[in-house]
C-alpha positions in Angstrom: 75.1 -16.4 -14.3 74.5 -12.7 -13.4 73.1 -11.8 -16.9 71.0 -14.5 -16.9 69.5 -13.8 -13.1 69.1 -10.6 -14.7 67.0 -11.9 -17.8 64.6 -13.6 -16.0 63.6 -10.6 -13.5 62.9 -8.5 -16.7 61.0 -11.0 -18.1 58.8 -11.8 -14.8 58.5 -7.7 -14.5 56.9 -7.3 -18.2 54.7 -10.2 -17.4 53.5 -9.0 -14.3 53.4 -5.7 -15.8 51.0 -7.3 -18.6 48.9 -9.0 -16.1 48.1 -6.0 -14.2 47.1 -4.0 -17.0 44.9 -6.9 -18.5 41.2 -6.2 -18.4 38.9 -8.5 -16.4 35.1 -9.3 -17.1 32.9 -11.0 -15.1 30.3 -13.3 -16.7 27.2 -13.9 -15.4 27.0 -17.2 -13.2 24.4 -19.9 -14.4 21.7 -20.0 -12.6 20.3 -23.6 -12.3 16.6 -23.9 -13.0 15.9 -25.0 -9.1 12.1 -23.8 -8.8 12.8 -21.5 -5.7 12.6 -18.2 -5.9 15.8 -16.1 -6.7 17.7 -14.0 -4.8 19.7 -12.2 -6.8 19.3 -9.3 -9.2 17.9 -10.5 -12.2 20.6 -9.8 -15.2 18.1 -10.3 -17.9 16.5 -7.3 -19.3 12.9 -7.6 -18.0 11.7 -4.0 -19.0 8.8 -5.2 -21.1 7.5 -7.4 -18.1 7.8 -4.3 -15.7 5.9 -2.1 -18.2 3.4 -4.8 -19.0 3.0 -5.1 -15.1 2.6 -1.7 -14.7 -0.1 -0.8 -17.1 -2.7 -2.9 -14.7 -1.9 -0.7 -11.8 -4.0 2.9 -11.1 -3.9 5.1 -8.1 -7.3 5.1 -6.3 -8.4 7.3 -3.9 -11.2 7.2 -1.1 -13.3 10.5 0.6 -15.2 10.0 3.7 -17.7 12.6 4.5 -18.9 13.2 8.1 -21.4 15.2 9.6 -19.8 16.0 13.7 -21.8 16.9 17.0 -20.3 18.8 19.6 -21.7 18.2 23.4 -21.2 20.0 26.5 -19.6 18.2 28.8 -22.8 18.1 31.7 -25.6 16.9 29.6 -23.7 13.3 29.6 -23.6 12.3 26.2 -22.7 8.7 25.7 -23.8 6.2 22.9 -26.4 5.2 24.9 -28.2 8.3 25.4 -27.5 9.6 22.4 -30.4 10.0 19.5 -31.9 12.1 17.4 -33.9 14.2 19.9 -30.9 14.2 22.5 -28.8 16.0 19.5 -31.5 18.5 19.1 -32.0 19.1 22.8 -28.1 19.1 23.7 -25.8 20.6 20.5 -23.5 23.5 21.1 -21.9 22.8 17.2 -22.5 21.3 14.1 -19.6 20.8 11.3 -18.5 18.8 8.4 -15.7 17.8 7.3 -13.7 14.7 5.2 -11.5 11.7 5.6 -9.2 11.4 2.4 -7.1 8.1 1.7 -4.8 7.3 -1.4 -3.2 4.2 -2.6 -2.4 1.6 -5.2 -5.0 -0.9 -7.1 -4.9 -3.6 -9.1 -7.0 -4.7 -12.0 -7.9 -8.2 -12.0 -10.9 -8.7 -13.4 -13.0 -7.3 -16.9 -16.0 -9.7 -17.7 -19.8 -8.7 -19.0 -18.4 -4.9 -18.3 -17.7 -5.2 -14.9 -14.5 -4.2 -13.8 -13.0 -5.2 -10.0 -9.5 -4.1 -8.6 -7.6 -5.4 -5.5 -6.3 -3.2 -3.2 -5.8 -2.5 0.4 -9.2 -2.0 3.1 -7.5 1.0 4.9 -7.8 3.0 1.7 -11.8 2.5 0.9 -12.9 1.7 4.7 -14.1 4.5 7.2 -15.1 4.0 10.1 -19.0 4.5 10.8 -18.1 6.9 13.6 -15.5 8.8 15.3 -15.7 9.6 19.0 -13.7 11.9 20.6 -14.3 11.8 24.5 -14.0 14.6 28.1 -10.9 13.8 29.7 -12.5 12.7 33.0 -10.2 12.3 36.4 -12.3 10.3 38.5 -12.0 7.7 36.7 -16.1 7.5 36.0 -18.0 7.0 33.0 -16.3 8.9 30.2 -18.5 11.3 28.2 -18.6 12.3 24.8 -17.1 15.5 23.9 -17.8 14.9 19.8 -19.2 12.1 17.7 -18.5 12.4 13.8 -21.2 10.3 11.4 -20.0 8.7 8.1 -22.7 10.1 5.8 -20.9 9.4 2.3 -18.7 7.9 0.5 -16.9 8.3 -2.7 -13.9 5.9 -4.3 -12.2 6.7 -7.6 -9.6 5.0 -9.6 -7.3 6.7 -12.4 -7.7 3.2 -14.4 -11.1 3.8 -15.4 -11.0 6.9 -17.8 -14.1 9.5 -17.1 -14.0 7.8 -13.4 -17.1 7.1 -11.7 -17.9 6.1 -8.0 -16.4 2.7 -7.5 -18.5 0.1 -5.1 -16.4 -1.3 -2.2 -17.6 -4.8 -3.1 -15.5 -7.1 0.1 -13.7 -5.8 2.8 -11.4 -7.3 5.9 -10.2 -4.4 8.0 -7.9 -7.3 9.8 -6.1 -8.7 7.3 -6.1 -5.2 5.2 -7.7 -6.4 2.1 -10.4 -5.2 -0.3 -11.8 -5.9 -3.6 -14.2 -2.9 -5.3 -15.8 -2.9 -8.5 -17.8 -0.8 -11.0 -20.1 -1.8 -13.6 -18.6 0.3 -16.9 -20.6 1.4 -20.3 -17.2 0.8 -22.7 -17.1 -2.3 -24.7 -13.6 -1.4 -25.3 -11.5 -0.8 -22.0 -8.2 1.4 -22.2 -6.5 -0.7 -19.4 -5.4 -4.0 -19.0 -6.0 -6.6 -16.3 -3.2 -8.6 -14.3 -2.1 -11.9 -16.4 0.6 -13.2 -14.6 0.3 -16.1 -11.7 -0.4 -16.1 -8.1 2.8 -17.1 -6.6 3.2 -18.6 -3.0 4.9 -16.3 -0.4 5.3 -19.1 2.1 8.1 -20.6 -0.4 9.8 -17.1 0.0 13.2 -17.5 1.8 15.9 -15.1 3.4 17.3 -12.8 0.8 14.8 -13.5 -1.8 14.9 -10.8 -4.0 11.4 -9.1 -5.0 9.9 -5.9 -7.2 7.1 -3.3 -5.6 5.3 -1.6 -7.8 2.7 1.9 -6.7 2.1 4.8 -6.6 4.1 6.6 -3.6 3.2 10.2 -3.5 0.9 10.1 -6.4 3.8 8.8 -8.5 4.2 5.9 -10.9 7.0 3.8 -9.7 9.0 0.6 -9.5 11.2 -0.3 -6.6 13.3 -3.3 -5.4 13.5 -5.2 -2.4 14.9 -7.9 0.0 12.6 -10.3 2.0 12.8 -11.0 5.5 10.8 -13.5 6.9 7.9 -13.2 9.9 8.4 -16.2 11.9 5.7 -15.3 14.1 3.1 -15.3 11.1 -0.1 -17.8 10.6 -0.4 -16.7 7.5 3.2 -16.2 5.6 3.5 -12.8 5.8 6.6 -11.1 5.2 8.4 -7.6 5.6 10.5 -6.0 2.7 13.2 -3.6 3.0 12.1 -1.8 -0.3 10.9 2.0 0.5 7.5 3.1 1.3 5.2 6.1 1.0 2.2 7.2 1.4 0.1 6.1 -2.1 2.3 3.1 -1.9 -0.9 1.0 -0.4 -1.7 -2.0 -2.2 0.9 -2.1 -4.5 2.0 -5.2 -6.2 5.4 -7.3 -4.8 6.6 -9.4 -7.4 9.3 -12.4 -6.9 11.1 -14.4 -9.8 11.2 -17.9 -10.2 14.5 -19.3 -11.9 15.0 -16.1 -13.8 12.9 -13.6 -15.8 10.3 -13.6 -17.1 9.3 -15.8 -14.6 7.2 -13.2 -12.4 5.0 -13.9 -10.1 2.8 -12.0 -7.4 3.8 -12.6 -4.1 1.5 -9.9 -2.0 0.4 -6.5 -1.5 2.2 -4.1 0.2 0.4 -2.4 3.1 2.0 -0.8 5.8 5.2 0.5 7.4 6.6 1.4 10.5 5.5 4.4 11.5 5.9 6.9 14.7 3.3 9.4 15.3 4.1 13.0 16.6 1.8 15.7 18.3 1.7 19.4 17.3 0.0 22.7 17.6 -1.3 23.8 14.0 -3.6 27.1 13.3 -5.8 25.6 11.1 -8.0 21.6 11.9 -6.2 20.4 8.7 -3.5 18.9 8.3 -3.4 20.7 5.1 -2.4 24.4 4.0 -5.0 26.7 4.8 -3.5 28.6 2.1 -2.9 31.6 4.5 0.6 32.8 5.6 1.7 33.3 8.3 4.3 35.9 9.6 7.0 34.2 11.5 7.9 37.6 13.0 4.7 38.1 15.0 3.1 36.1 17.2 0.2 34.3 16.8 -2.8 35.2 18.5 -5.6 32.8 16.7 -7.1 29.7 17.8 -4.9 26.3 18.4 -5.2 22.6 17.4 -3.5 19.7 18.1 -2.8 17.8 14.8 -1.2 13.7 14.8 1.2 13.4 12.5 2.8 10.1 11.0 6.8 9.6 10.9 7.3 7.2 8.3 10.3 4.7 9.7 11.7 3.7 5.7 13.2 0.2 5.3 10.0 -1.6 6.9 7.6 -2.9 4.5 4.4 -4.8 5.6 3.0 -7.4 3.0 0.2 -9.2 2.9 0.9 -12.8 1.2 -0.9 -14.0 -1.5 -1.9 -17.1 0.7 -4.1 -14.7 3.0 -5.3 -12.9 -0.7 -6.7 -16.6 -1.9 -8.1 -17.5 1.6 -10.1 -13.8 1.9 -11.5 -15.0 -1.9 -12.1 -18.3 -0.9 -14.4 -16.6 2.0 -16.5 -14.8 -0.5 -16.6 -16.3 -3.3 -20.0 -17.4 -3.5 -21.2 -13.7 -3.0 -19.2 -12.1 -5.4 -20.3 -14.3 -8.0 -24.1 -13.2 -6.7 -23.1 -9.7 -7.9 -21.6 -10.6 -11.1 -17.8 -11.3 -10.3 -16.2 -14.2 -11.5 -12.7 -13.9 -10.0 -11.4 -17.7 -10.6 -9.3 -16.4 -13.4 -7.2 -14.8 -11.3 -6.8 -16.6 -8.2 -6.7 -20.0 -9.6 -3.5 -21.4 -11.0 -3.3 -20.0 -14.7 
């Protein structure tokens, strides 16, 4: 009886001992074909999608030039009273100086030589003027201290090789979207325009798993991201918790239906959280003078006040296709006066 006790609790030990040392492998769960959009990482290989995505995208970059007035603070200035005489009379300072913006677009369109490219309105929008105004006490009428004039414009895009000023064709500083275009010489293009469907980001759930694509910091990337939804939004908007950067602008979010390659566009990225912060600079840039200065001795030049951003990561802002359609619905009829015929790509391909 002993020996065979004994038998049996050897042979449960080498069994156990061959069960623990027995490999496991996890195979990929079938996914059923469900028409909603998937949230989970894809486990296809969907490189050549990605890069075929990618070659449509270019970094595009906006200058605004101003021309700025200085006022004392008792001849009154206010937009009222302000004109061209009252600048001559009144001046204490003249100066110029430029608005730069970067971001990601999108090349949708390449008919009869004309090329157009979505992307976001903050990027290629200034505003006609800046005030700045006299802090005033008394609670009166406030007076202008400086008023800056938009005199020019430039807009360029690294998806048109030998570049070229790009036309700010439809803008909607609300809903942060813009279409520009450019009328191009080359019968034979060396980009490629977006081919893949308009998807519906109202049909986006919890957890739905999406792409971004742009061009944060000036670089070329591909990210990934979970959607949460804005209850609150008219127009099925959405936040993602994929990073964001400045240059990220505009840039393509891409959801998969039942599995790759089933891509399609969802929205733009646009925005993020943000925090802004105050601080005492030795130059009006926010950019390096190029001059250094010796931490050792103190600084006896003149002071600004520069605002900078504080990007809060993990907060993505996107604008849904739905709101993308609606804005080319609007002005449809005046693109196609000027030679853009964008039906291709917003109706259902």
């Amino acid at each position: 009886m002993y020996i065979k006790l004994k038998l049996c609790v050897i042979l449960l030990s080498v069994l156990f001992v061959a069960s623990c040392s027995k490999k496991m492998s996890i195979l990929p769960q079938f996914r059923s074909i469900d028409g909603r959009y998937d949230s989970q990482f894809p486990y296809n290989n969907c490189s050549n999608q990605l890069d075929e995505i990618g070659n449509t995208i270019g970094l595009i970059t906006s200058i605004g030039y101003y021309q700025s007035y200085l006022f004392p603070e008792d001849c009154h200035a206010t937009l009222t009273n302000i004109n061209r005489n009252f600048i001559k009379e009144n001046v204490i300072e003249e100066t110029r100086f430029n608005n730069t913006a970067s971001g990601t677009a999108t090349a949708i369109y390449y008919e009869n030589n004309r090329i157009a490219l979505l992307t976001c309105a903050h990027i290629v929008k200034f505003p006609d003027k800046i005030i700045k105004y006299y802090k005033n006490t008394e609670n009166t009428e406030k007076y202008i201290q400086t008023i800056a004039y938009l005199i020019d414009q430039s807009t360029f895009t690294t998806i048109i090789m030998g570049g070229g000023k790009l036309e700010v064709l439809i803008a909607d500083e609300k809903i942060d979207i813009a279409i520009v275009g450019k009328k191009i010489s080359t019968s034979d293009p060396l980009f490629s325009t977006f081919k893949y469907p308009l998807g519906k980001a109202s049909k986006l759930e919890w957890g739905s798993f999406v792409y971004l694509f742009g061009f944060p910091r000036g670089y070329k990337m591909v990210t990934k991201g979970i959607v949460s939804k804005d209850k609150n939004s008219k127009n099925s908007s959405f936040f993602i918790d994929a990073p964001f950067n400045r240059g990220q602008s505009g840039g393509l979010v891409f959801a998969i239906k039942d599995g790759v390659p089933n891509f399609e566009l969802v929205g733009i990225s646009k925005s993020a959280a943000a925090e802004f912060e105050f601080f005492l600079s030795p130059t009006s840039s926010k950019f390096d003078s190029g001059e250094n200065y010796d931490p050792y001795y103190p600084y006896k030049g003149d002071l600004y006040i520069q605002r900078s951003e504080k990007i809060m990561y993990g907060v993505t802002h996107v604008t849904s296709t739905e709101s993308i359609k609606s804005f080319w619905k609007s002005n449809r009829d005046y693109l196609e006066q000027k030679g853009y015929y964008l039906s291709s790509f917003f109706l259902d391909k």
